[in-house]
N, C-alpha and C positions, 0 to 999 in steps of 0.2 A: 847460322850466320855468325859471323866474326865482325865486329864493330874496334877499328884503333883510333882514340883519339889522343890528339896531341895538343898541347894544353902548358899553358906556363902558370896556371893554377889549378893544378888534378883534385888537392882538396874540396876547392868550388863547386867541382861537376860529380864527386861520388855522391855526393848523400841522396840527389834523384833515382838513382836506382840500387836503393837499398830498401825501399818498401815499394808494396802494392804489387802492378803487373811486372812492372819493369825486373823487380826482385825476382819472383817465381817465374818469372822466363829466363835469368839466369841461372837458379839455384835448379831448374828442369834441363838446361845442359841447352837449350832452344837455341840463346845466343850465349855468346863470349863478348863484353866488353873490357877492353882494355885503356886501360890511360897511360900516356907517355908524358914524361912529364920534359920538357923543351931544354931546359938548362942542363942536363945529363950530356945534352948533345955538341956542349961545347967548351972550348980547349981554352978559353978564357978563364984567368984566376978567379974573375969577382961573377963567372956564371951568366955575364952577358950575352943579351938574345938579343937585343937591340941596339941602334945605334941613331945616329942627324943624321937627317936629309939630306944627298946632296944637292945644290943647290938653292939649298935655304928653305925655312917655312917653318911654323911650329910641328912638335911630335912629333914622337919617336919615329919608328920604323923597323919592323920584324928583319933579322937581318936572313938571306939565304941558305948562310953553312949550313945551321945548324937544323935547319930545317930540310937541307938536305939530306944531311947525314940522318937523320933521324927517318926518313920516308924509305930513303935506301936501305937502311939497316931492316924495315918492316919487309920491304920487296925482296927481298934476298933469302928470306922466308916463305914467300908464298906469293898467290898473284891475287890483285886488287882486283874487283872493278869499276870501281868508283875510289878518286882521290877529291874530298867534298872539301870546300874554302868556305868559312859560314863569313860573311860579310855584306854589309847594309846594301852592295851596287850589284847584289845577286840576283838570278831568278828567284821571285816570290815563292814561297815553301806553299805546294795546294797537296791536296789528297794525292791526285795522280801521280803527283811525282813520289810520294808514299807511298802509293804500290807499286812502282815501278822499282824503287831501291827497295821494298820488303822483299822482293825476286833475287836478289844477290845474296852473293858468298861474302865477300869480303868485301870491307867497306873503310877507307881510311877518314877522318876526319878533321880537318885542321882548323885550329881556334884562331882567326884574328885575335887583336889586341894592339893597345897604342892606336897610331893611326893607320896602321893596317901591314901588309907586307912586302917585302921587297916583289915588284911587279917581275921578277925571273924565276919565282916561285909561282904564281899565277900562270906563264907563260911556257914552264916546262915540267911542272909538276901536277897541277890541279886541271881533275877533267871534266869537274861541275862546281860552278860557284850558285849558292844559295844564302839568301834571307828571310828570315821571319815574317819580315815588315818594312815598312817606310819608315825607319826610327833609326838611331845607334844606340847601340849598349857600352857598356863598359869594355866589352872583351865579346868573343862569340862562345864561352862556354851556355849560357844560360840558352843562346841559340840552337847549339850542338846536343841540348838535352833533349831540348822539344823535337827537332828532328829526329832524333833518336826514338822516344816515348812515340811520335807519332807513325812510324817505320814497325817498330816491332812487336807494338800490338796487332799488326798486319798477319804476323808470320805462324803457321799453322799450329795451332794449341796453346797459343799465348793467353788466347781469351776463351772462358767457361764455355762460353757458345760458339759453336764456328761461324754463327749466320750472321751473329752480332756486328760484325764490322763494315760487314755488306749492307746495313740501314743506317749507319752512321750517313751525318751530315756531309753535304760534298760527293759523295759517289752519285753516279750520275748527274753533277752538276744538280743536285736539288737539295734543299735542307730538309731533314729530316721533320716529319709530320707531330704533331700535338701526340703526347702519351700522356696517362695515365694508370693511377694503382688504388688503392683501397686507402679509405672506405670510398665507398661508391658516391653517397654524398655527402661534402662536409660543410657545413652553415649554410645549406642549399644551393651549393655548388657540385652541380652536378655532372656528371661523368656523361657524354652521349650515347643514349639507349642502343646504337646500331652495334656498339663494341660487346653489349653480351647478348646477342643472339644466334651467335653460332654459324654466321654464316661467312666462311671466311673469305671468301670469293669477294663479299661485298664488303668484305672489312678491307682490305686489300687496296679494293678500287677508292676506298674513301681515303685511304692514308695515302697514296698516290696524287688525287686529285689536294687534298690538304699539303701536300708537301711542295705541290706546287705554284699553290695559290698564295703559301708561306712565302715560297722561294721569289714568286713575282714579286709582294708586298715588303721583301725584305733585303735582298739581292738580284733583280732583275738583270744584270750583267753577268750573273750566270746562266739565264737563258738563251741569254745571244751567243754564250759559248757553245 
């Protein structure tokens, strides 16, 4: 997988994947991220990306060119198939839609910032707008990471275990059940006897029905889904 994001602070979004998984799924050739950095893309002395409103109102406003020039220089390269707009009026970032972009090739990414970008950008460029949250940030780079980190630990050999991603929270709309590790009891906090008897059939059905009884007590609007 090939990841481009475009970004008018690339310093901000590297240092996320220069450790941990993010790191050795590039340093394994897995994926390619790339950062473009917005101001290269334009013909203005003082490096201007933005610009007022027209017709009035506070903040700025991503302006189009250069955000064109910059999408089109990547497309003339090769074919996308996802052009992602990370901003607060997006669809909500869930699992699913993380495994559905961990299935692509190529994948562009673009940072809002200020108050966001010219709406002919959205309307001829971008073919999924996504968010985090119900919040604003400052910019969408810190957004663009997390979609990213959650994307490609998806992607085959990213993680020590292949199965590990398939019990994470959210896949089938459940959160994931109670684990534990050694020692077996600590200040008489003890570990549930059913987990070392070897029967894994019945271990199975208890992390199942626990994951659900979780997911009721903690998220019940994921059962409705």
């Amino acid at each position: 997988m090939r990841i481009d994001i475009i970004t008018v602070l690339p310093e901000l979004l590297k240092s996320p994947f220069k450790a941990s998984i993010l790191k050795r799924a590039i340093e394994t050739g897995l994926v390619e991220v790339h950062f473009h950095n917005l101001r290269d893309y334009t013909t203005d002395n003082y490096k201007s990306i933005d610009d007022t409103q027209f017709g009035g109102g506070a903040g700025m406003v991503m302006m189009v060119e250069p955000i064109d020039k910059c999408i089109t220089a990547l497309k003339a390269e090769r074919h996308y198939d996802e052009v992602i707009y990370m901003t607060p009026d997006g669809e909500t970032l869930k699992q699913s839609i993380a495994n559905q972009l961990s299935l692509q090739e190529n994948i562009i990414i673009l940072c809002g910032h200020y108050k966001g970008v010219d709406q002919r950008v959205r309307d001829h460029f971008i073919t999924r707008e996504i968010s985090i949250g119900d919040y604003v940030l400052s910019g969408g780079e810190l957004g663009a990471a997390v979609l990213c980190d959650a994307v490609i630990r998806l992607i085959p050999g990213v993680l020590g275990n292949e199965t590990s991603a398939l019990t994470d929270s959210f896949q089938d709309n459940l959160l994931a059940p109670p684990i534990y590790t050694k020692p077996r009891d600590y200040k008489g906090w003890k570990v549930p006897e059913l987990l070392f008897g070897g029967n894994f059939q019945k271990i199975e059905k208890w992390r199942e029905e626990q994951a659900y009884l979780r997911t009721k007590e903690r998220r019940p609007d994921l059962l409705d889904e």
